[in-house]
N, C-alpha and C positions, 0 to 999 in steps of 0.2 A: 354091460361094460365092466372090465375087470379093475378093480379098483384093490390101495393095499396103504397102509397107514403109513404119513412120514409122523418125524417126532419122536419114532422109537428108535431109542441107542444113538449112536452115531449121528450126528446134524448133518444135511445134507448136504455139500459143496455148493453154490452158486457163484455163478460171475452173472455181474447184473451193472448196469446202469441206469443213468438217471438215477441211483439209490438215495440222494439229497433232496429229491425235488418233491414236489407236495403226495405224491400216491408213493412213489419211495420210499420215501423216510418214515412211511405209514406202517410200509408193508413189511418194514425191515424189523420194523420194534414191532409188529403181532406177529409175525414167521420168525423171530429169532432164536426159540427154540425147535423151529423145524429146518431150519436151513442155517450157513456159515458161510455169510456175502463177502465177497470180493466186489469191492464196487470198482468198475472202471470209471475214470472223468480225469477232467483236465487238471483237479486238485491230484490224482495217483499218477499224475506222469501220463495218462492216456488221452488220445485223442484219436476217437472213434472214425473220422474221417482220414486218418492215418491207417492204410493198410498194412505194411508194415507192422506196426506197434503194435495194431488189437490182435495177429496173426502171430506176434513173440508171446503176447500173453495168454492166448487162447493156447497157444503150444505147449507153456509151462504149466497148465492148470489142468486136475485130472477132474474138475468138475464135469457133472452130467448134463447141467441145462445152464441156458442164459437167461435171464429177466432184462429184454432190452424196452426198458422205460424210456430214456434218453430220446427229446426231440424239441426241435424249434414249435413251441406252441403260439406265441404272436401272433393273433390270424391279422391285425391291422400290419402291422411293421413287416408283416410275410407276404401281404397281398403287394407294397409297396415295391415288393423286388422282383413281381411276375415276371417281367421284363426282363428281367436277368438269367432267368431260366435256370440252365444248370448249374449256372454262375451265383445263384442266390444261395444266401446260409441255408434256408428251408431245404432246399434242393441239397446240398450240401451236406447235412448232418442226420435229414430223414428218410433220404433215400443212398446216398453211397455212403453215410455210414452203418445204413442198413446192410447195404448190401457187404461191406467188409465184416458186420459180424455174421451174418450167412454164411456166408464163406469160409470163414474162420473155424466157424461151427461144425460146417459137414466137412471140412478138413482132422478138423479132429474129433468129430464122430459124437458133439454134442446138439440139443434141442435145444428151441429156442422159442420163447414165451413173449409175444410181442405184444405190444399195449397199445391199443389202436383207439379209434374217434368215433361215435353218430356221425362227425361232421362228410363220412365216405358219400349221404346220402344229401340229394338234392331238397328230400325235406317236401315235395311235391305228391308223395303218395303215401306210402305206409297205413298201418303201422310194418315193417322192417324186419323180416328173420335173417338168418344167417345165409338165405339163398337168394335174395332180393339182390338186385343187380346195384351196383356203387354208379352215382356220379356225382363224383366231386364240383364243388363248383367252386369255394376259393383257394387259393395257392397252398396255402397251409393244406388244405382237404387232397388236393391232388398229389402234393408228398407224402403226405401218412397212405393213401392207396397208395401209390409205386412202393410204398415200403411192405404193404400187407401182399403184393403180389410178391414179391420176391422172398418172402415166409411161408407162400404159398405152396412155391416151388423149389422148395430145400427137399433131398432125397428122403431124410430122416424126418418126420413128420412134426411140423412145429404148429404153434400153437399162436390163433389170432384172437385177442382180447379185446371186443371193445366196450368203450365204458362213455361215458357222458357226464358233464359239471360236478367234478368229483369236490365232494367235502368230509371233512375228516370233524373227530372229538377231536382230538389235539394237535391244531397244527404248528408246526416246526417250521423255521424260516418266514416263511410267508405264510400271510392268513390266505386261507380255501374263499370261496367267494362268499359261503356264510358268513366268517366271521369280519369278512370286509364291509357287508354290510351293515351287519351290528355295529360297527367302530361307527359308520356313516349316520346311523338313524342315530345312537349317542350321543354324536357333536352338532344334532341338531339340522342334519343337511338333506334337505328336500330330495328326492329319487324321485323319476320316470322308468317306470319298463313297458316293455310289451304288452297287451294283453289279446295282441293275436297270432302271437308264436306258444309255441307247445316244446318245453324240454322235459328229461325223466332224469332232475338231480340225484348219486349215484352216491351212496356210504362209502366210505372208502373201506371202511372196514368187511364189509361186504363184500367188495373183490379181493383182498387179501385173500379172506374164507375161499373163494372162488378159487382162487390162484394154488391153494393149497392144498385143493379135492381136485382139480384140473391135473398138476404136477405128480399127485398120488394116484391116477388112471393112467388108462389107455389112451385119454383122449388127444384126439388130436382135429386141426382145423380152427374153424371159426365159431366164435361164439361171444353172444351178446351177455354182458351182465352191468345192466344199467336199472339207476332206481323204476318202482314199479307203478309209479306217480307220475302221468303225466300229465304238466300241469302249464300254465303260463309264466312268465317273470313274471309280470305283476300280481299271480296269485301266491308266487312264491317267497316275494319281498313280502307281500301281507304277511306272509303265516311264521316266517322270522318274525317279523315285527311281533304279532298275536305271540308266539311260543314266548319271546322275552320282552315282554310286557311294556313292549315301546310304542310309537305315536304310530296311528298308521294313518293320522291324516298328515304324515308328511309323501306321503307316498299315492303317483301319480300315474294314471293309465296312458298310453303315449302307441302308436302302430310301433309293427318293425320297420318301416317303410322310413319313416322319421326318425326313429331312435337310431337304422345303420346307414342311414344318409353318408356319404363317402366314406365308407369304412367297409371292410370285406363283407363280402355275401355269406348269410349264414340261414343253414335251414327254415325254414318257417313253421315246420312239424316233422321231424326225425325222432320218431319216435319207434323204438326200439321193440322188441317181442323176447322175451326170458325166455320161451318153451325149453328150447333146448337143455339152455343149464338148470332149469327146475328139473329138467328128469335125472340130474346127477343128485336132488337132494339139496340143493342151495337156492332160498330163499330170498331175494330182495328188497330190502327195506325201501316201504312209500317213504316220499321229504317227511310227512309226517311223522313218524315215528322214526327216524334217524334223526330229525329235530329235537326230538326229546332225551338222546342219548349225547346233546352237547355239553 
């Protein structure tokens, strides 16, 4: 694969959204000498589900690619509007405003970098390559597929990212689900998780790197770059607790069966396979050793 360095001379244009939100504002401040964001949102005057409006500013921009982060992640408050179908936010912001920046993009003749979910997978076989067939099973899951098929099928060959319980060293806005939990086990508060679901929590630093040897190729399509650990919640609340030296007998084994008791369907093992983007060179950090780098 023909691969060619960014970061020399010139920063690279991007239009990107979502750039606020927790892998955003990650990816912004480690790429900000390889790239020069335009972020689209509702704070710049844009709203992605306005054709019109992303179609004036894709027009004014001679950038080469899009990083569309931007999506209703809620899988509770998303499962809640199935019913509403295309009438629901989910449906509404993950898929037609997907589809307005596709659009947008092969109209003016830019690529597009979309950040996708494990959750495409029902979580019933695996482990999960990039050829492994999707079925979504909660509302949230079946917007982000309609969104990765419609990136699918742009002329100009775009690019499907998926990533899984992404946490960062420094998060901005909102804490990543690590450091939610560290706040939890400090103030003394008892947790349950799982210990018969399987997730591969995911550096975020890590898909920056990804994102920025991805954008520097040829590559195009789908590709997995999720941590290389995969582990339970419950072993994963321990080994937080263990890394920063807090109580782990506050912390409790529980099914997924009972812990998502009326709450969206979420895989039970979706667990992901690197092959692919190992053979560009990009290594995925286990939770273990991304725990060590908070």
């Amino acid at each position: 694969m023909e691969t060619r360095e960014v970061g020399k001379g010139t920063a690279v244009n991007i239009i990107g959204t979502g750039l606020s939100g927790l892998v955003g504002s990650r990816v912004v401040e480690l790429l900000a000498g390889d790239f020069q964001f335009e972020n689209l949102s509702l704070e710049t005057g844009v709203d992605i589900t306005n054709n019109e409006v992303v179609r004036e500013r894709f027009a004014a921009s001679g950038a080469p690619w899009v990083f569309h982060f931007a999506a209703v992640t809620d899988l509770d408050a998303s499962e809640k509007e199935r019913q509403l179908g295309e009438k629901s936010l989910a449906w509404r912001v993950n898929v037609e405003g997907t589809r307005n920046i596709v659009e947008a993009a092969q109209a003016g003749g830019k690529r597009v970098l979309y950040l996708s979910t494990d959750f495409v997978f029902d979580g019933n076989g695996g482990p999960y390559t990039e050829e492994s067939q999707p079925n979504p099973q909660s509302w949230y899951a079946v917007t982000k597929y309609e969104g990765e098929k419609l990136v699918a099928g742009m002329d100009r060959k775009g690019i499907i990212l998926r990533i899984a319980f992404p946490y960062q060293a420094r998060p901005q806005g909102r804490p990543d689900f690590v450091h939610r939990i560290i706040e939890e086990l400090r103030a003394g508060k008892d947790i349950e998780a799982p210990d018969d679901q399987r997730i591969t929590p995911t550096y975020i630093d890590d898909v920056a790197h990804a994102i920025r040897v991805l954008t520097g190729s040829d590559a195009s399509g789908i590709y997995h770059a999720v941590g290389s650990q995969a582990l339970s919640p419950f072993d994963v609340v321990r080994l937080i607790a263990r890394t920063h030296h807090l109580d782990v007998s506050q912390i409790a084994p529980t099914s997924a069966e009972s812990y998502y008791k009326g709450r969206a369907p979420r895989p039970r093992k979706a667990v992901l396979k690197n092959d692919k983007i190992e053979f560009l060179g990009i290594c995925m950090k286990t939770f273990e050793e991304g725990l060590r780098l908070l």
